[in-house]
C-alpha positions in Angstrom: 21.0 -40.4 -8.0 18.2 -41.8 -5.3 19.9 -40.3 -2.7 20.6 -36.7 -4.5 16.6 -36.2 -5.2 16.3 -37.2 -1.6 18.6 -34.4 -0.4 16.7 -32.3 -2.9 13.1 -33.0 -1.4 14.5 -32.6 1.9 16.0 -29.1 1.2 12.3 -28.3 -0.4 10.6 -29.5 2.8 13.0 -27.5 5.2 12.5 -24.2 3.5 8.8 -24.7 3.0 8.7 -25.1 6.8 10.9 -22.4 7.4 8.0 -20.2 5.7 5.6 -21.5 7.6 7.6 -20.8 10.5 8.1 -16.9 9.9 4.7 -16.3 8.7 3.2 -17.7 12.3 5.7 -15.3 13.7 4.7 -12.6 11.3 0.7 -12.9 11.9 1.1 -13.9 15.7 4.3 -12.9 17.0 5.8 -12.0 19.8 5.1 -15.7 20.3 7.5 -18.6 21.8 9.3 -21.6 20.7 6.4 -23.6 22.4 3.6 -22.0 20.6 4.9 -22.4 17.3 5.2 -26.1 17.9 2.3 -26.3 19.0 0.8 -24.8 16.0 2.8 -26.4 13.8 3.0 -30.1 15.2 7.0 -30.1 15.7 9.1 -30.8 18.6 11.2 -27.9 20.0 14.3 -29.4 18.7 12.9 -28.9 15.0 11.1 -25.2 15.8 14.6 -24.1 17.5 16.6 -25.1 14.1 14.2 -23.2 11.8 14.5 -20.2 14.4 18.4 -20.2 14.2 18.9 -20.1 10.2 15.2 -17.4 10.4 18.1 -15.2 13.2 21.1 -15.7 11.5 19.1 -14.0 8.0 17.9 -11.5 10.2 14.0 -12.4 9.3 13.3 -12.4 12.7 14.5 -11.2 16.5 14.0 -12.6 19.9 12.6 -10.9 23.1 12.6 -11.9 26.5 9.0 -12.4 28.1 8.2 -9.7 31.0 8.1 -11.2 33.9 4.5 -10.8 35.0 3.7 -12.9 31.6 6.6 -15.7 33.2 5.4 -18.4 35.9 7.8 -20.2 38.1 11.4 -19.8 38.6 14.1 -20.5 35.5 15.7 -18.7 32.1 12.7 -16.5 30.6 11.1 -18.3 27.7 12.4 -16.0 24.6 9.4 -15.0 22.1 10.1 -14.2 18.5 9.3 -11.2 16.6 9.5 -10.1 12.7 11.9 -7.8 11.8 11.8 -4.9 9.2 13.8 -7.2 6.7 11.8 -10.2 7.3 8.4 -8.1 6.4 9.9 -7.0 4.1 10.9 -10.0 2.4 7.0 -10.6 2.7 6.3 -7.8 1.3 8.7 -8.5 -1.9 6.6 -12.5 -2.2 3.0 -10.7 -2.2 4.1 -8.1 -5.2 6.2 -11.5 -7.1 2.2 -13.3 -6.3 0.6 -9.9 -7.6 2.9 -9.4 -10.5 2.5 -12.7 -11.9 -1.2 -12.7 -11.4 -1.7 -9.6 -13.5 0.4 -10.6 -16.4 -1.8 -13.8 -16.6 -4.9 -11.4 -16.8 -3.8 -8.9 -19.4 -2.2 -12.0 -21.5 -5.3 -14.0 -21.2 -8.0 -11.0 -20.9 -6.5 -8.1 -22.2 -5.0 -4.9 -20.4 -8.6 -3.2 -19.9 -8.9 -6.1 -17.6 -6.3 -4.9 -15.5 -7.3 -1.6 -15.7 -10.8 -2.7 -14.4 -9.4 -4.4 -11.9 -7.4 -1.2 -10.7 -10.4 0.2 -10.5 -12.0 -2.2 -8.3 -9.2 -2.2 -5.6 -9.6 1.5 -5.3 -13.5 1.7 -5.0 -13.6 0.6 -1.3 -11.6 3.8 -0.3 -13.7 6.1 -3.2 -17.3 4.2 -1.5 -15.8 4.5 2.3 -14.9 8.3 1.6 -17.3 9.9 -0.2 -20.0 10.8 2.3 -18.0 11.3 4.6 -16.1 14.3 2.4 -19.8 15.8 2.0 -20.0 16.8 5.6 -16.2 18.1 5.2 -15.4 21.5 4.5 -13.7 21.4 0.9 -10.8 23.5 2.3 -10.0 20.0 5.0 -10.7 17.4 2.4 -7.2 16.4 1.4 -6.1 16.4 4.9 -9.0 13.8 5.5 -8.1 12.1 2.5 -4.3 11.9 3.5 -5.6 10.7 6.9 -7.7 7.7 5.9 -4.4 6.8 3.2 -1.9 6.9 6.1 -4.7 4.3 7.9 -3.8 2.5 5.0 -0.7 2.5 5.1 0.6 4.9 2.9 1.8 7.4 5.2 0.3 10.5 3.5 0.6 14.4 4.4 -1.1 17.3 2.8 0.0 20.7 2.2 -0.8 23.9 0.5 1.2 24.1 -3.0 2.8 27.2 -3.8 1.4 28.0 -6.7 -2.0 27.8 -5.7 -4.1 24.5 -5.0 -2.7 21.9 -2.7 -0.7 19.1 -2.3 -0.7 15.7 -1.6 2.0 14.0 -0.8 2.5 9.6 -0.4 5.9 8.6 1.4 5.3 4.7 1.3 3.7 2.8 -1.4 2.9 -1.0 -0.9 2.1 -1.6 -4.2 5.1 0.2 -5.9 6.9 -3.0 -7.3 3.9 -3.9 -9.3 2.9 -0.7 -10.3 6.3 0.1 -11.9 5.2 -2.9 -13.9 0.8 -1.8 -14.0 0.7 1.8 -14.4 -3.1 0.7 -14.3 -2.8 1.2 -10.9 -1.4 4.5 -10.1 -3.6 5.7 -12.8 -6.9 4.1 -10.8 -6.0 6.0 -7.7 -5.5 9.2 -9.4 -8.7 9.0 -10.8 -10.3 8.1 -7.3 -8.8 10.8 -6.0 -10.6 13.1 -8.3 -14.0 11.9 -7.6 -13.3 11.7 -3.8 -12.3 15.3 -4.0 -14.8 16.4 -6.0 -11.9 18.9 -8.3 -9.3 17.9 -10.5 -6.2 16.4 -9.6 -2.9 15.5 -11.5 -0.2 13.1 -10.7 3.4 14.5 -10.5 5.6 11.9 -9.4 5.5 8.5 -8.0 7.6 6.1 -6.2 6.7 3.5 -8.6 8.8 5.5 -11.4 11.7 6.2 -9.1 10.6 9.5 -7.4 10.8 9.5 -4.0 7.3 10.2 -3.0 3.9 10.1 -5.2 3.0 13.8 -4.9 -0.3 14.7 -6.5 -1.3 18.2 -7.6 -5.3 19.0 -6.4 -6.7 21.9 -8.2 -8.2 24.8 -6.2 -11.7 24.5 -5.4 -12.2 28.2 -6.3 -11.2 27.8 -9.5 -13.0 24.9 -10.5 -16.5 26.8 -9.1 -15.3 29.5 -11.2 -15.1 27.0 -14.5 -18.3 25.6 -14.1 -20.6 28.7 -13.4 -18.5 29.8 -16.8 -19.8 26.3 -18.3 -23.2 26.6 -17.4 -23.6 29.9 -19.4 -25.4 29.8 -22.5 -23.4 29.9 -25.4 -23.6 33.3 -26.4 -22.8 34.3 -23.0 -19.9 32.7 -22.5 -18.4 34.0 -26.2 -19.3 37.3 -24.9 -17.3 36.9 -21.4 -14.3 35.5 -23.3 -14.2 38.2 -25.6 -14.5 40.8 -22.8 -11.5 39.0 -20.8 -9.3 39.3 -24.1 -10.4 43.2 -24.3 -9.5 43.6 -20.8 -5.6 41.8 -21.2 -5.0 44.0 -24.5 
């Protein structure tokens, strides 16, 4: 029984060094068998077992050292990379962290709390944004806007929309496992996206539902000029204008 908790522990302790292991590699990699010893205060025999099992899942990939960067004669000293699947499986722990996190909040707090806290995660892009989209011209704005989310790493792309307005278009989403649980979220960003752009946009798909790529409708700016000189009318006015544009489609 002793001896089956020890296994247990030991299998704990191996895996939870194995994380340690690939998240050095992650953060600092290409980096050798040495360094992460080094960092880590094992011997090589212990870094190159954690290294094998991290190969054979395919978390991670070696590369030989060019030779300017090796001194003296010898094998090149390997150095140790991430791979797409290994970030990846990072990727998938940060939204379990996230999740989890945000259920305690709208359980404890209330969903409004989430909300607010969607909010707050976008205000950094709406507050970095903003003046600069006053000295853009309104007709560039989504391309900016598509720029500084592709920084981000949403790889974004604008484009005109065929039936007027134009669109904007989201091919990765790094949040899109916890927003299929938080529509809070996607919700946020649209609305950011509206006050960064200064005219109405809608949401028509997002990867977080299934789509293949959040695609988001922005409204002409013509149009919305057109609604608020329309708006600023007085009263009478503006009962008079609707009347005539009735007249006029009979």
């Amino acid at each position: 029984m002793a001896s089956d908790r020890m296994r247990h522990t030991d299998t704990s302790a191996e895996r939870s060094t194995r994380a340690r292991v690939a998240r050095l590699i992650l953060e600092h990699g290409p980096i050798t068998t040495a360094a992460l010893g080094e960092r880590l205060g094992l011997t090589p025999a212990a870094v190159r077992r954690h290294l094998d099992a991290l190969l054979a899942e395919g978390m991670i990939e070696p590369r030989a050292v060019r030779p300017r960067a090796q001194r003296g004669r010898g094998r090149p000293a390997k150095q140790f990379v991430i791979t797409d699947a290994g970030r990846s499986a990072f990727e998938h722990a940060y939204d379990d962290l996230a999740g989890s996190a945000l259920r305690f909040l709208a359980e404890r707090v209330g969903e409004e709390a989430v909300a607010e806290f969607a909010r707050s995660q976008v205000a950094g892009l709406v507050e970095r944004l903003t003046p600069i989209m006053s000295r853009v011209p309104a007709d560039q704005r989504v391309r900016v806007l598509a720029e500084a989310l592709s920084a981000d790493g949403y790889v974004a792309s604008a484009s005109k929309a065929r039936l007027g307005g134009e669109q904007l278009c989201q091919h990765h989403c790094p949040v899109a496992h916890v927003a299929a649980a938080f529509p809070q979220l996607c919700e946020a960003e649209t609305e950011a996206f509206a006050r960064i752009l200064g005219t109405p946009v809608q949401r028509l798909a997002t990867i977080a539902h299934g789509d293949g790529v959040c695609t988001t409708h922005v409204s002409p700016r013509e149009l919305v000029e057109v609604r608020e000189r329309t708006q600023s009318r007085p009263p009478g006015e503006r009962a008079r204008a609707a009347s005539e544009r009735n007249k006029t489609s009979e």
